[in-house]
C-alpha positions in Angstrom: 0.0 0.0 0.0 1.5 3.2 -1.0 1.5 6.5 1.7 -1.3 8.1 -0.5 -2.0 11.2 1.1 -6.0 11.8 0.5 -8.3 14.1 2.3 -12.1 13.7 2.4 -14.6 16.3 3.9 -16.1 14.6 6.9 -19.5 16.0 8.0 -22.2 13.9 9.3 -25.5 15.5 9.4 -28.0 15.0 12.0 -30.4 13.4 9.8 -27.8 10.7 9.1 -27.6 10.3 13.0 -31.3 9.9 13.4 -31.0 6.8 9.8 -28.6 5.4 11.5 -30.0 5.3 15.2 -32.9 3.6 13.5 -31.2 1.3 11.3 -29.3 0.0 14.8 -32.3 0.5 16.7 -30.5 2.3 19.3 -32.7 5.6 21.2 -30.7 8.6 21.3 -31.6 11.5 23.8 -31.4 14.7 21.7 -28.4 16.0 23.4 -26.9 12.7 22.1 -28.5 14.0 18.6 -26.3 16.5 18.8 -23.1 15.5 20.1 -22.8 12.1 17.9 -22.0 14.1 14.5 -19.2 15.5 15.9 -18.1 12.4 17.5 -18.4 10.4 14.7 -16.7 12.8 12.6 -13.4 13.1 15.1 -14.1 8.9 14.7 -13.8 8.8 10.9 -10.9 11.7 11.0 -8.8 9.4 12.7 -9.3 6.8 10.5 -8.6 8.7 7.2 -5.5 9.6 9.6 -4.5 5.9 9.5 -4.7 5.9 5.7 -1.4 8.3 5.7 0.6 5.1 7.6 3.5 3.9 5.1 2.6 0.1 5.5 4.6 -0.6 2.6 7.1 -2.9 4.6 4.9 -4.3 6.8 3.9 -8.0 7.0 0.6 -8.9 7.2 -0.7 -10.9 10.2 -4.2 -12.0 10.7 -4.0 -12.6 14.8 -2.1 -10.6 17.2 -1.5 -14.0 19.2 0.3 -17.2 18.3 -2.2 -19.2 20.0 -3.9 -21.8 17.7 -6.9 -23.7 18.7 -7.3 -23.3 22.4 -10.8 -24.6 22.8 -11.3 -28.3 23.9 -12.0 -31.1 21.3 -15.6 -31.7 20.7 -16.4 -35.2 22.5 -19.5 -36.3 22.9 -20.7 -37.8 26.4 -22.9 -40.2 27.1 -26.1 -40.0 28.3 -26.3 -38.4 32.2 -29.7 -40.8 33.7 -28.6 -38.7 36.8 -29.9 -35.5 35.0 -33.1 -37.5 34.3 -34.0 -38.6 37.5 -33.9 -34.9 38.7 -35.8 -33.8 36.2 -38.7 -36.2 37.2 -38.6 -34.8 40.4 -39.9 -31.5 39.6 -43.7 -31.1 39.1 -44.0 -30.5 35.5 -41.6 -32.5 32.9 -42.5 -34.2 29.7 -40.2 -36.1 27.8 -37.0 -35.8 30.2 -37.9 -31.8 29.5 -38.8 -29.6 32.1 -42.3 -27.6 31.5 -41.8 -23.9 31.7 -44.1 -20.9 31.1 -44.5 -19.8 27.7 -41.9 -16.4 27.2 -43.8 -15.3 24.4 -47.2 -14.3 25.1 
C-alpha cells in the first residue's frame, strides 16, 4: 500500500444520525442527537489519519497471538440418567424436559 496522502470532507448531518439510530435500533436522547456528529466525525478523522501510515514494509498478520486452537475437542458424552431422574422430580416435565411458562405471550 503506498503513503497516499487523500483528504475527504467529513461532516455527518443530523439526519444521518437519526437513519442510522434507527437502522441500529438504538434511542438517542437529543443532546446525544447533537453530540454524535461530531463524535463520529473526530471517529472517521482518525481513521482517514490511518490511511497516511506507510505500510509498505509491513507483514501482514491475521491474529495478534500465536495461540492456535485453544478450545477443547468436541467429544460427545454419554447420556447423564442422573440428569433425568432430577428432572422427574420436579412437578411439570414431559419427555425428560422440564415444562416452563411460555416467554412469548
Amino acid at each position: 500500500m503506498s503513503n497516499v496522502n487523500c483528504q475527504i470532507s467529513i461532516m455527518i448531518s443530523k439526519k444521518e444520525v437519526e437513519k442510522l439510530a434507527f437502522l441500529g435500533r438504538v434511542e438517542l436522547t437529543d443532546e446525544e442527537l447533537e453530540n454524535v456528529p461530531e463524535e463520529l466525525e473526530a471517529i472517521l478523522k482518525y481513521v482517514q489519519k490511518l490511511s497516511e501510515v506507510d505500510t509498505e514494509k509491513t507483514e501482514p498478520f491475521f491474529h495478534f497471538s500465536e495461540t492456535s486452537n485453544v478450545f477443547r475437542e468436541d467429544l460427545s458424552r454419554k447420556e447423564n440418567n442422573g440428569m433425568k431422574e432430577e428432572v422427574k422430580k420436579t412437578k411439570e416435565h414431559k419427555n425428560n424436559y422440564l415444562k416452563v411458562k411460555s416467554i412469548w405471550g
